[in-house]
N, C-alpha and C positions, 0 to 999 in steps of 0.2 A: 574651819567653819564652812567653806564652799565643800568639802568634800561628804560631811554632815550634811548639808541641804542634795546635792544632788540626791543620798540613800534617800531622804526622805520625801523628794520630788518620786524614787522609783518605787518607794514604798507608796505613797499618794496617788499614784498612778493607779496602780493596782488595785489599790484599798475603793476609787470612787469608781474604775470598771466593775469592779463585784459588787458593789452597792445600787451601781445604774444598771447591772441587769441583773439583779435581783427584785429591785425594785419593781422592773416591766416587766419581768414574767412571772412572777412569784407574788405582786401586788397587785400587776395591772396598774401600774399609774404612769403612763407612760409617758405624760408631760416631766413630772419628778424624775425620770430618767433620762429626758433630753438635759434637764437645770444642770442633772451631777456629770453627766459626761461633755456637757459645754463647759464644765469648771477645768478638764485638763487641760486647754491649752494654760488656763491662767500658772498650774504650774511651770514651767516654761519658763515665762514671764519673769515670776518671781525668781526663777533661777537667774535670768539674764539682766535683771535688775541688780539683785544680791551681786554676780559678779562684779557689774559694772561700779557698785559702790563700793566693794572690797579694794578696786584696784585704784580709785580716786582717793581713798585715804591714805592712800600710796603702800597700799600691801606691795610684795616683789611679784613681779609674774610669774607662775611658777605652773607643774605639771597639774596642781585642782584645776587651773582655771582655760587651759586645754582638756582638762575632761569636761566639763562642763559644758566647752563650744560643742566638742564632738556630741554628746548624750544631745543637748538640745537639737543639734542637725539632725538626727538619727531618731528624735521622738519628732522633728516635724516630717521627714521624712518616713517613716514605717504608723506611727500613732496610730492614724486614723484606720491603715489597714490594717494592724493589727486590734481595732476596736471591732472593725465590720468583722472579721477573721471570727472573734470569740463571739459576736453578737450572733452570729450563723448557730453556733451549735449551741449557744442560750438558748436560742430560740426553737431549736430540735430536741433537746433536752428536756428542760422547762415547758417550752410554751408547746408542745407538742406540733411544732412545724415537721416541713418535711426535712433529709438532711442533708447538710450544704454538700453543693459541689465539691470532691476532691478535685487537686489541681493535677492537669495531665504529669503521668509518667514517661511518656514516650514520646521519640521521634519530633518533629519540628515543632508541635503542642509545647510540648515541654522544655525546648529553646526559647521560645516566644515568651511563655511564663517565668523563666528564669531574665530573661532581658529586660521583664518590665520590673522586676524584683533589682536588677541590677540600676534602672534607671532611677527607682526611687531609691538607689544605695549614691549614684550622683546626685541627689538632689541634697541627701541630709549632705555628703562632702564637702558642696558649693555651698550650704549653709553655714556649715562649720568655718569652711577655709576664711568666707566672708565675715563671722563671728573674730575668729583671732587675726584677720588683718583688720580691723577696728581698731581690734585691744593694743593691736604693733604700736598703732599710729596713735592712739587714746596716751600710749603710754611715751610713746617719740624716743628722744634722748635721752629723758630722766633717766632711763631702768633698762635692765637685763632683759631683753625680748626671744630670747634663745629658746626657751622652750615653750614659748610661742610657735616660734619658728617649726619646734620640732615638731609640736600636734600639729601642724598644715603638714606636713610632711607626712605624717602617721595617715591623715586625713586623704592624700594622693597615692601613698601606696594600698591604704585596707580598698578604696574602690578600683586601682590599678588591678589588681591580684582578684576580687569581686570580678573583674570585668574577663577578662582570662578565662577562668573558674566557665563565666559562662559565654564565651567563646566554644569552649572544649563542647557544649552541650550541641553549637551548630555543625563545627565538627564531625564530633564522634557522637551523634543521636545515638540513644539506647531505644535500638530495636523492641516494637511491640512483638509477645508472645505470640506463637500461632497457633489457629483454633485447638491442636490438640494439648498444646500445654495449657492453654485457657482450662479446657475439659477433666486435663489429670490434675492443674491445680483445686480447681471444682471440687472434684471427687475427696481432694484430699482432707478439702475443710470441711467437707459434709460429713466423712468419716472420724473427723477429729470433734467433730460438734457431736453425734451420736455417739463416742465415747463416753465422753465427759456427760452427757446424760444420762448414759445407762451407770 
């Protein structure tokens, strides 16, 4: 049951972001677009509810309901950016804005941008880890908390290994191109675009 509801939490997700920005740029009603993308956190919710009453009628604790802390962590953590993320290029598509910001490629730009990705990767962790030590403690003596245990675990090494990942980036920055590879990459797309038009 929990692992039916997460698909359908990530399906839900989806389903009410293409509906909220379709609704604002394709309708124009852009109040009706605040109502349906203020309704994802209510998925969440319902996840974290659903759990909580799956594991009170004394379900065993088991690997759904470590996925379920994680995913919730991980949608309260990334959600919103990835709503702004896709609402950027609705809105350059659609609504005929200008288009978003790509995120730097290089050099300390792009360490910075990678640290604040890795911060809100500890935020969803410290949600999660906080989600199944409840469920430890919800569930006490009765029951098998072990893989419990092991999603906290999953939850310290995926932002351990995340945090590394972008270490490496302050490291070992990838150098920006210089002006002439700028220039022969230029040339190359301009010749690859007047191909394919002739």
């Amino acid at each position: 049951m929990i692992v039916a509801l997460i698909i359908a939490c990530e399906v839900g997700f989806w389903v009410l972001l293409a509906l909220g920005l379709a609704v604002r740029y394709l309708l124009k009603w852009r109040r009706t677009s605040v109502v349906l993308l203020l309704c994802e956190p209510v998925l969440e919710l319902v996840l974290f509810v659903a759990t909580a009453i799956d594991l009170k009628n004394g379900a065993e604790p088991g690997w759904e309901h470590g996925l379920a802390a994680l995913y919730i962590g991980y949608t309260v953590a990334f959600g919103h950016y990835t709503i702004r993320w896709l609402d950027g290029h609705a809105a350059h598509r659609l609504g005929g804005g200008p288009p978003p910001p790509k995120p730097p490629r290089h050099g300390r730009a792009r360490a910075r941008h990678e640290t604040r990705l890795w911060l809100r990767a500890v935020l969803g962790g410290a949600v999660a880890l906080g989600l199944l030590q409840l469920a430890v403690w919800y569930v006490g003596d009765s029951g098998d908390v072990s893989s419990l245990r092991a999603f906290q675990w999953v939850a310290i090494r995926t932002v351990g290994i995340y945090g590394l990942i972008t270490l490496g980036y302050w490291i070992w920055p990838k150098k920006a191109p210089s002006d002439a590879e700028n220039a022969e990459e230029e040339s190359r797309l301009t010749t690859g675009k007047e191909r394919v038009r002739s």
